[in-house]
C-alpha atoms as one frame of an Amber mdcrd trajectory, in Angstrom:
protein
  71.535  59.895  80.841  71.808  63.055  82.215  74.017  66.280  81.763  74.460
  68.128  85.562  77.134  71.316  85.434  77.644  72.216  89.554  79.717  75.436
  89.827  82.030  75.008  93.590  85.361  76.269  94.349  85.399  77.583  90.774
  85.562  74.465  89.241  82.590  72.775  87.248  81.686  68.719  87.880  80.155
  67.601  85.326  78.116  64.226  85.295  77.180  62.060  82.583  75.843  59.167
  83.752  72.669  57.948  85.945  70.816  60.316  88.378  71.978  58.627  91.408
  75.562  59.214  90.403  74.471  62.894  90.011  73.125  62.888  93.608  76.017
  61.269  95.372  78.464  64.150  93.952  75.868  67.065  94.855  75.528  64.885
  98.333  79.363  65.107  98.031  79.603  69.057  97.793  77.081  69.708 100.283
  78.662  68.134 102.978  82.164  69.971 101.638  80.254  73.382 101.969  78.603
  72.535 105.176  81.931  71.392 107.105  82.566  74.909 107.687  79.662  76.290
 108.743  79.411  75.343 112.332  82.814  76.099 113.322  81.848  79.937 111.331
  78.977  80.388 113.531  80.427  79.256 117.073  83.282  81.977 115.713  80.565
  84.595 115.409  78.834  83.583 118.324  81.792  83.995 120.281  82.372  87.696
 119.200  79.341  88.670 119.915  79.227  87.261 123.954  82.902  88.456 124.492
  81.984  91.973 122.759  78.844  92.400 124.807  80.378  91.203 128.180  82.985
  93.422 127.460  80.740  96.352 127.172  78.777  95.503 129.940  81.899  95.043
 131.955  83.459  98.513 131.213  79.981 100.630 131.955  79.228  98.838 135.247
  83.198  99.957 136.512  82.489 102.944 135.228  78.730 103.778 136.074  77.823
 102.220 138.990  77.857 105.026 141.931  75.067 106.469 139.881  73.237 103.536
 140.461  73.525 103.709 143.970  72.149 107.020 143.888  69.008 106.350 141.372
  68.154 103.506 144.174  68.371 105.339 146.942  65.831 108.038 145.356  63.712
 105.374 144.313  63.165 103.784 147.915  62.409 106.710 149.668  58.990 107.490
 150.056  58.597 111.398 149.686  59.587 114.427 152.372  58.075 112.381 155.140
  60.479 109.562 155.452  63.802 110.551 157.685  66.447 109.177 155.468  64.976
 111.810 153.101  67.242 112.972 150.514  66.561 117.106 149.650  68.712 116.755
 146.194  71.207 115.079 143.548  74.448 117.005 145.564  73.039 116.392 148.829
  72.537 112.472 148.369  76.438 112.116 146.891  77.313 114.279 150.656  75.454
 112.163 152.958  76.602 108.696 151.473  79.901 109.989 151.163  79.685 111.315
 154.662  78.056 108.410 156.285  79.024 105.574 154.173  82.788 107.027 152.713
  83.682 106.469 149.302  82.954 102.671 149.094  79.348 103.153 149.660  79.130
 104.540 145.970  80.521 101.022 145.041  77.822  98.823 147.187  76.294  96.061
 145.171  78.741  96.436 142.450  79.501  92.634 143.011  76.609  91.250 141.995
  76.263  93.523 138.917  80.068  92.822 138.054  78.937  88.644 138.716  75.927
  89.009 136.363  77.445  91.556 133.846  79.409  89.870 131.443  76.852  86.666
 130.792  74.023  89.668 131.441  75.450  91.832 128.383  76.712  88.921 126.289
  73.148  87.315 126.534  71.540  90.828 125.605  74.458  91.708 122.745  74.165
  87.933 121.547  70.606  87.338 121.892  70.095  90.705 119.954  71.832  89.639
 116.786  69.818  86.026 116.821  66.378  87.838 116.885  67.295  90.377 114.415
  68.462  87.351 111.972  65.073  85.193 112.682  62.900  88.906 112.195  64.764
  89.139 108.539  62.810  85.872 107.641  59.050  88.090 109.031  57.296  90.723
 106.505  58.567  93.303 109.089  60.474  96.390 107.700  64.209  96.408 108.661
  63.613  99.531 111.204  60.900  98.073 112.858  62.380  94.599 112.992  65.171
  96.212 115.374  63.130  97.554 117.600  61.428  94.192 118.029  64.721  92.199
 118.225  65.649  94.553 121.020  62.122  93.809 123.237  62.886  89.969 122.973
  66.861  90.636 123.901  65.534  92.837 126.615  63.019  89.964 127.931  65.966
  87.298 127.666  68.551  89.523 129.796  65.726  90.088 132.468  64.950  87.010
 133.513  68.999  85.699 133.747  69.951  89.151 135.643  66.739  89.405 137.841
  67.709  87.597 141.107  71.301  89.547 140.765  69.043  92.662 140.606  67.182
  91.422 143.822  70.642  91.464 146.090  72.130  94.864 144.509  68.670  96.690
 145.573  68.540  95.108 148.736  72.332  96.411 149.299  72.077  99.488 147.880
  69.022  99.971 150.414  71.239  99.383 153.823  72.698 102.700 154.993  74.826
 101.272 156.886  79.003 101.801 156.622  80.019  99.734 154.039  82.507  97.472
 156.189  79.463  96.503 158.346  77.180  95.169 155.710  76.523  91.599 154.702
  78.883  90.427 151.144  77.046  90.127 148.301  77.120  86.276 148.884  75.622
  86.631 153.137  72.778  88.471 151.439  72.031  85.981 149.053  71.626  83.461
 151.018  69.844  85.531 153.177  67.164  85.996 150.988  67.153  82.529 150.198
  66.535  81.275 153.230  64.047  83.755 154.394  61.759  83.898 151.330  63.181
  81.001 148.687  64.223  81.246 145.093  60.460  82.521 143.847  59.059  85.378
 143.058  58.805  86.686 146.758  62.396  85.695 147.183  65.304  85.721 144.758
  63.310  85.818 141.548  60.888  88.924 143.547  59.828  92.042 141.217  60.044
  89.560 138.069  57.048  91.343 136.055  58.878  95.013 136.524  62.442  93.655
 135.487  60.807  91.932 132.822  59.157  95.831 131.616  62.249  97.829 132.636
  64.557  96.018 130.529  61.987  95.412 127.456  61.157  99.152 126.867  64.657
  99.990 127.463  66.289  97.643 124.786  63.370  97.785 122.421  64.079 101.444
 122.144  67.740 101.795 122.882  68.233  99.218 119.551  66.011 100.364 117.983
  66.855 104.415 118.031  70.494 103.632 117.807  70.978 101.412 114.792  68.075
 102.782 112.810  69.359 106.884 113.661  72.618 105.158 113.174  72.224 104.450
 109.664  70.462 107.442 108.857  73.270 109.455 109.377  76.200 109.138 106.980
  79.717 108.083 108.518  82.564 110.060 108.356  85.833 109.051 107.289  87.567
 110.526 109.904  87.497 108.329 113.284  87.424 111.045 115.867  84.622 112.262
 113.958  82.795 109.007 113.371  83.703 107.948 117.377  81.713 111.340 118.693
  79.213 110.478 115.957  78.603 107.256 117.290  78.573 108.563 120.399  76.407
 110.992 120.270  73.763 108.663 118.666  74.319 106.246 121.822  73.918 108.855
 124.516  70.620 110.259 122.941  69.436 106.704 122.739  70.359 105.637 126.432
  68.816 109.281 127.666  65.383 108.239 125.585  65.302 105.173 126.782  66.074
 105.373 130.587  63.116 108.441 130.445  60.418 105.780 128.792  61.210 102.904
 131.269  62.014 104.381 134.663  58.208 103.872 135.945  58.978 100.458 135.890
  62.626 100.742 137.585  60.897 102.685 140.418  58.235  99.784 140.721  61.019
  97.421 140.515  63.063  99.449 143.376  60.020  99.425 145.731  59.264  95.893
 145.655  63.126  94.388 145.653  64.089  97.392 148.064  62.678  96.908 152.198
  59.298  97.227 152.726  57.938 100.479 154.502  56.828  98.212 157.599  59.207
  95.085 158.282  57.199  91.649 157.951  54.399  93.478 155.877  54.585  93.338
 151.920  53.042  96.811 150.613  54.472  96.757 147.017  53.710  93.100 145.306
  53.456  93.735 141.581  54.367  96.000 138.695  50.975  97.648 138.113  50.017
  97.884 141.787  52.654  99.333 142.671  52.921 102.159 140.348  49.234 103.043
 141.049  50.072 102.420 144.656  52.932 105.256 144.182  51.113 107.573 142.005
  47.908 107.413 144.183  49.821 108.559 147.501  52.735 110.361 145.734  51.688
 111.934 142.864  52.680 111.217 139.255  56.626 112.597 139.085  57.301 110.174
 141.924  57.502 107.549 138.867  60.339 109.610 137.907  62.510 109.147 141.075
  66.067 108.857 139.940  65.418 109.796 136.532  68.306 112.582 136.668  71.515
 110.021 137.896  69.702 107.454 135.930  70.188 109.367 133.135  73.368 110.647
 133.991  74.224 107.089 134.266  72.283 105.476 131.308  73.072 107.935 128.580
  76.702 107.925 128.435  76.596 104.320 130.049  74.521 103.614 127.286  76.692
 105.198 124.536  80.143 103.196 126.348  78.408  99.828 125.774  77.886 100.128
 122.543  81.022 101.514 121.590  82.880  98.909 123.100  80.418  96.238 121.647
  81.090  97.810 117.937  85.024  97.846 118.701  85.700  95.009 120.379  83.343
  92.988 117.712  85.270  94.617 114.919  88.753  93.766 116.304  88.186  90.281
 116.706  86.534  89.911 113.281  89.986  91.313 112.138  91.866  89.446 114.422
  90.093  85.749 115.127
């Protein structure tokens, strides 16, 4: 005989009789508390990839032209090549001479293809790692940093070969209406160099380092400066709060990891002498930069990428907090 007392749905089953009576009703219960927990987590997992695509989706509409210009400092190879740019206003006059206002928009396609899966994989992917790090002896502040390096790993290697196609866009200084669609240039590539790493899936190793220092600090800073930093109860105040912490944390961020943007720029953007491959890998090619550049050409872009990245930065995780929030509410 036994005596079981199981407390569920505020009711109490009580069980007098053999142990494998006991055992069918907890069996019984399980599978009642159970039912529900699939269709809970497909519910959260669906906020969190139409939160983060939506974030991702609003910065890249928003951003973009910025980008264009951050490339195009990135690819050019000091004061002796022509297409030299001599500053920040002088770069937004000749594209906007040459190229008219759509040539602050080339490449957007690709980015706008690969942003919603691109920020819903980073967003989601985010909030699985920092569940799986609660389980490791890591502290809570650390554990976000290190949930941020794996999301940042996971969205490289899905948006790399879309990164491939926007650089080699951005690169053509041609009129807008004369270059190839997004689509021409893919298979382009394709069929001129394949789908591996000298083709579409070329400049891996930097994508894989630009978006892993990024996100591991980006997370890291925002949530842990975040919570550090009491809320306010009024939401003007607690939006610029928010913010603020965001656009410090994408400005930090964009200055740790732009060596490896620039690294990624020269060996995704045209080679210096057509048919000959001068930039191959991460590492070689930032000493290959700082050896005949000097060191602040790993900085090229850093001021639109900033300009870019730090309210960029702040956007996408606004709209990742508010979104998230309203469908918790609402679904």
């Amino acid at each position: 005989m036994c005596e079981l007392t199981l407390g569920y749905n505020e009711q109490s089953i009580t069980c007098n009789g053999g142990f494998l009576h006991a055992f069918v009703l907890i069996g019984n219960i399980f599978l009642k508390m159970t039912t529900k927990k699939p269709q809970s987590m497909l519910r959260e997992a669906s906020h969190q990839i139409i939160a983060g695509g939506s974030a991702g989706l609003v910065e890249i509409c928003l951003m973009h032209p910025l980008d264009v210009v951050k490339t195009r400092f990135q690819i050019q190879r000091g004061t002796s090549d022509p297409n030299s740019y001599k500053s920040l206003g002088d770069c937004f006059r000749t594209i906007f001479r040459n190229e008219g206002l759509l040539g602050f928009y080339k490449g957007i396609l690709p980015p706008i293809v690969a942003e919603t899966p691109k920020r819903a994989v980073k967003f989601f992917t985010f909030e699985q790692y920092k569940k799986l790090l609660t389980l490791t002896p890591l502290s809570p502040g650390l554990a976000l940093s290190v949930a941020g390096l794996g999301a940042g790993l996971t969205e490289a290697v899905v948006v790399n070969p879309f990164e491939v196609v926007k650089v080699s866009l951005q690169a053509n200084r041609d009129s807008f209406t004369k270059q190839l669609s997004s689509f021409a240039q893919a298979r382009r590539i394709i069929n001129s160099d394949g789908f591996g790493l000298r083709g579409l899936n070329k400049g891996l190793t930097s994508t894989l380092g630009r978006h892993g220092v990024f996100n591991m600090i980006y997370f890291g800073f925002y949530f842990n400066v975040k919570d550090a930093i009491p809320s306010s109860p009024d939401p003007t105040l607690e939006f610029m709060r928010k913010f603020a912490i965001g656009l410090v944390s994408g400005t930090i961020s964009s200055c740790v990891n732009i060596p490896f943007d620039v690294a990624k720029s020269r060996i995704q953007g045209p080679q210096p002498v057509p048919g000959e491959i001068k930039y191959r890998t991460c590492f070689q090619s930032m000493a290959l930069v700082y050896r005949e550049e000097g060191y602040f050409a790993l900085y090229k872009g850093l001021v639109p990428k900033i300009m870019r990245l730090g309210p960029g930065g702040a956007v996408m995780l606004l709209v990742y907090e508010y979104v998230s929030g309203w469908l918790q509410k609402n679904w």
